[in-house]
C-alpha positions as CSV (number, residue, x, y, z in Angstrom):
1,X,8.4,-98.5,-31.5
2,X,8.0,-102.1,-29.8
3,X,10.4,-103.8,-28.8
4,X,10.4,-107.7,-28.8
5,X,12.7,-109.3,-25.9
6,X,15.0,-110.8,-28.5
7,X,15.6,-107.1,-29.9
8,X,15.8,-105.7,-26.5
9,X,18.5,-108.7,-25.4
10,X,20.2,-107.6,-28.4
11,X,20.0,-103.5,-27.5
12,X,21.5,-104.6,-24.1
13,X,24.4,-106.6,-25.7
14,X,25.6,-103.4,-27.9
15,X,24.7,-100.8,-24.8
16,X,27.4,-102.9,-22.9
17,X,30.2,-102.2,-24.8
18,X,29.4,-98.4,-25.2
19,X,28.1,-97.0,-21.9
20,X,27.6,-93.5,-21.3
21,X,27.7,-91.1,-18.2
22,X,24.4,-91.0,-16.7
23,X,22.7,-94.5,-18.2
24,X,23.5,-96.5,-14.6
25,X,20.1,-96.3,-14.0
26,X,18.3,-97.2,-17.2
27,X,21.0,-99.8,-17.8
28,X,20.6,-101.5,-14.6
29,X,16.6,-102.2,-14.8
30,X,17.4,-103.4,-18.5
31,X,20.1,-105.8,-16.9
32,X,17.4,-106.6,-14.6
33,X,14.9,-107.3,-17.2
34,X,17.1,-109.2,-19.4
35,X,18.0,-111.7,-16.2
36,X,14.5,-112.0,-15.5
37,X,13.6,-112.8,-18.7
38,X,16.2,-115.6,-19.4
39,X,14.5,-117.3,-16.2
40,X,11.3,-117.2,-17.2
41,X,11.7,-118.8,-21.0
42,X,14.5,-120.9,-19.2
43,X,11.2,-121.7,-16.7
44,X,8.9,-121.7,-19.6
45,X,11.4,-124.6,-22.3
46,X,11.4,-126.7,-19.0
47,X,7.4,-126.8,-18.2
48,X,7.6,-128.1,-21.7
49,X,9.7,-130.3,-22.1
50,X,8.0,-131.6,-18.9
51,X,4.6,-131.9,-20.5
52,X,5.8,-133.1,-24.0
53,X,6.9,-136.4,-22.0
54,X,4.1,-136.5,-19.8
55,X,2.0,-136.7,-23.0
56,X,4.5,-139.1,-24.8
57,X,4.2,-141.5,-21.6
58,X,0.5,-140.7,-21.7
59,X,0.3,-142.1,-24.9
60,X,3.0,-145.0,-24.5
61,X,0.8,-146.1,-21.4
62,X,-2.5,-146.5,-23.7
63,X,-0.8,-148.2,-26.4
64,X,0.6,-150.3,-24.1
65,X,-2.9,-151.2,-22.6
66,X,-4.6,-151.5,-26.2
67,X,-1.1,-154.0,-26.9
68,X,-2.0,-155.7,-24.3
69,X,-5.3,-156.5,-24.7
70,X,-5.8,-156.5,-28.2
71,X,-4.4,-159.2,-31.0
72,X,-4.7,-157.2,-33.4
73,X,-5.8,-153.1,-34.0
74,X,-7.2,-151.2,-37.0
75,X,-6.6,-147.4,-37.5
76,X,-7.9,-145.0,-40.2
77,X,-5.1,-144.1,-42.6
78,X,-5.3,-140.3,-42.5
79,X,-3.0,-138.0,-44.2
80,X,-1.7,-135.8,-41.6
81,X,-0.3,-133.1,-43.5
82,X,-3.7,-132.6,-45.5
83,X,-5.1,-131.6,-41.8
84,X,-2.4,-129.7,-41.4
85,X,-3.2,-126.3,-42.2
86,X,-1.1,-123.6,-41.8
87,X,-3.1,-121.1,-39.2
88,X,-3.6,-117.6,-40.7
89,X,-3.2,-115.1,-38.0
90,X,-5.7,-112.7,-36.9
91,X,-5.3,-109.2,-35.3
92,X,-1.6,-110.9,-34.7
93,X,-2.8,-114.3,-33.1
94,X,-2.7,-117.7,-34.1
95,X,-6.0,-119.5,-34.2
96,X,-6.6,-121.9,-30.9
97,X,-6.6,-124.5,-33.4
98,X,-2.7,-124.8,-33.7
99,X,-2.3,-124.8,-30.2
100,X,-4.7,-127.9,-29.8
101,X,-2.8,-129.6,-32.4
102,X,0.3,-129.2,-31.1
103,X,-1.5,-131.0,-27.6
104,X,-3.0,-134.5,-29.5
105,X,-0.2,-134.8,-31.7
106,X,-1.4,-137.7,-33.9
107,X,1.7,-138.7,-35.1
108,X,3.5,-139.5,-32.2
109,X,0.5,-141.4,-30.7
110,X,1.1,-143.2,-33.9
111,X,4.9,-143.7,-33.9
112,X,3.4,-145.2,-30.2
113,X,1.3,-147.2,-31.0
114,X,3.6,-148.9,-33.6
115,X,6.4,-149.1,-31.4
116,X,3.8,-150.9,-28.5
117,X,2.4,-153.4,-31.2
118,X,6.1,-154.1,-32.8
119,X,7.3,-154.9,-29.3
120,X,4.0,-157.1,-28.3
121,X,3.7,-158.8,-31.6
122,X,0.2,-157.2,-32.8
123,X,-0.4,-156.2,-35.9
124,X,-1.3,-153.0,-36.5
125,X,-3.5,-152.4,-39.4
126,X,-3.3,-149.1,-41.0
127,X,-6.4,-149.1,-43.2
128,X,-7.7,-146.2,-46.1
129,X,-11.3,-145.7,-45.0
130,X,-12.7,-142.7,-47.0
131,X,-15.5,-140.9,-45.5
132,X,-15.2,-142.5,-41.8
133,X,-16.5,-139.0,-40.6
134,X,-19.3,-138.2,-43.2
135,X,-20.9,-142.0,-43.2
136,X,-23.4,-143.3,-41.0
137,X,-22.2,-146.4,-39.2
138,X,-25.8,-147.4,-38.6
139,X,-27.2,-146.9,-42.1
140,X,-24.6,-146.1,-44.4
141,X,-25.8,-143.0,-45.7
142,X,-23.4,-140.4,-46.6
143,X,-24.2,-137.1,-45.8
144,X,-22.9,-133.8,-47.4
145,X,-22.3,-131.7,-44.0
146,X,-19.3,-129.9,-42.9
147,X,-17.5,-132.0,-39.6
148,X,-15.4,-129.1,-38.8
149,X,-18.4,-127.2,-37.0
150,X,-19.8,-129.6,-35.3
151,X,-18.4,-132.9,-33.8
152,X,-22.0,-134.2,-33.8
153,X,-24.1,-134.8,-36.7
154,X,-27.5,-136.8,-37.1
155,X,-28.0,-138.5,-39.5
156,X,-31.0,-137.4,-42.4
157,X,-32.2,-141.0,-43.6
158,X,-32.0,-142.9,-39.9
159,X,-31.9,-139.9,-37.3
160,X,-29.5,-141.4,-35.6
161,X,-26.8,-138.9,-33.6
162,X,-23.6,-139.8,-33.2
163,X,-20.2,-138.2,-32.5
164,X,-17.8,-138.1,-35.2
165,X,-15.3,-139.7,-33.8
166,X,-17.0,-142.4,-32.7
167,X,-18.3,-143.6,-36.1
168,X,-15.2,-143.4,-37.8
169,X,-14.1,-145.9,-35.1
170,X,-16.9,-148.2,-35.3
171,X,-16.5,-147.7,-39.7
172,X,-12.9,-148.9,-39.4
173,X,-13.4,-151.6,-37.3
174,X,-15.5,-152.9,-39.6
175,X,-13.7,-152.3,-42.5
176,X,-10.6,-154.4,-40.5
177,X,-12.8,-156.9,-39.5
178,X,-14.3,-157.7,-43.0
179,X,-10.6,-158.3,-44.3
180,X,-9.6,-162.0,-44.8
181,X,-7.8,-163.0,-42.7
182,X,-5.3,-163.8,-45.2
183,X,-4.9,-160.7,-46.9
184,X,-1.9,-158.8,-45.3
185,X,-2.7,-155.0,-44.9
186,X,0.4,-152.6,-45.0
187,X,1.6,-152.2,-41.6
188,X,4.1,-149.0,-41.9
């Protein structure tokens, strides 16, 4: 039988109020354990915490820049919890793909960047631009390819390559640019 650290934390908890003649030993290096233990995920909570707001001060420094510099800024409207797949574990392991979600977290870039263009007066345009990933930016054509296996794609009536990332920028910018100026886009 394994033993996870939480059920061997708890083992040591009961063998503590019933010792036995002869356990010194065994009970000592579990004592040991358990004190070593608590330091390292006492360690481990702090290296996060650390890195979670290095990444949030990351991210407030960029929107901070883009604030700065920009009057006003366009981003695509995604549904985060539709991308949010819950990971199916394999041979006991989470995909990779969790943990790299857990790095970008979108949404507090977003919370971010809202909080940076509140305080510098910019509007932030929140805009629902279907397809930013499948279309072309040069041509327009849509393609029916699959953007989760490759971040690149070229395109079948143009032959232009480019990342996906990068035309679904370029799309939305356009999309935000071609709005009148007196039509108000939802800024929540």
């Amino acid at each position: 039988m394994l033993l996870v650290p939480r059920s061997l934390a708890q083992f040591l908890e009961r063998w503590q109020t019933s010792r036995f003649s002869g356990d010194r030993r065994a009970f000592t290096a579990l004592r040991a354990w358990h004190k070593q233990h608590i330091h390292l995920w006492t360690w481990q909570v702090n290296l996060r915490d650390q890195l979670l707001r290095r990444r949030r001060e990351l991210y407030r420094r960029f929107a901070a820049d883009l604030s700065g510099r920009y009057g006003q800024m366009f981003v695509n409207d995604i549904q985060l919890q539709r991308l949010t797949v819950r990971p199916v574990a394999v041979n006991g392991f989470i995909p990779i793909q969790r943990y790299h979600r857990f790095i970008a977290a979108i949404s507090v870039l977003y919370r971010v960047l809202q909080d940076a263009c509140e305080k510098r007066g910019v509007l932030l345009n929140r805009l629902k631009c279907k397809g930013a990933t499948m279309s072309c930016h040069c041509c327009g054509m849509l393609d029916d390819w699959n953007p989760k296996i490759s971040l690149t794609h070229t395109c079948s009536q143009c032959g232009e390559t480019w990342d996906q990332d990068h035309n679904a920028a370029v799309l939305v910018l356009r999309q935000g640019l071609a709005l009148p100026p007196s039509v108000q886009v939802d800024k929540s």
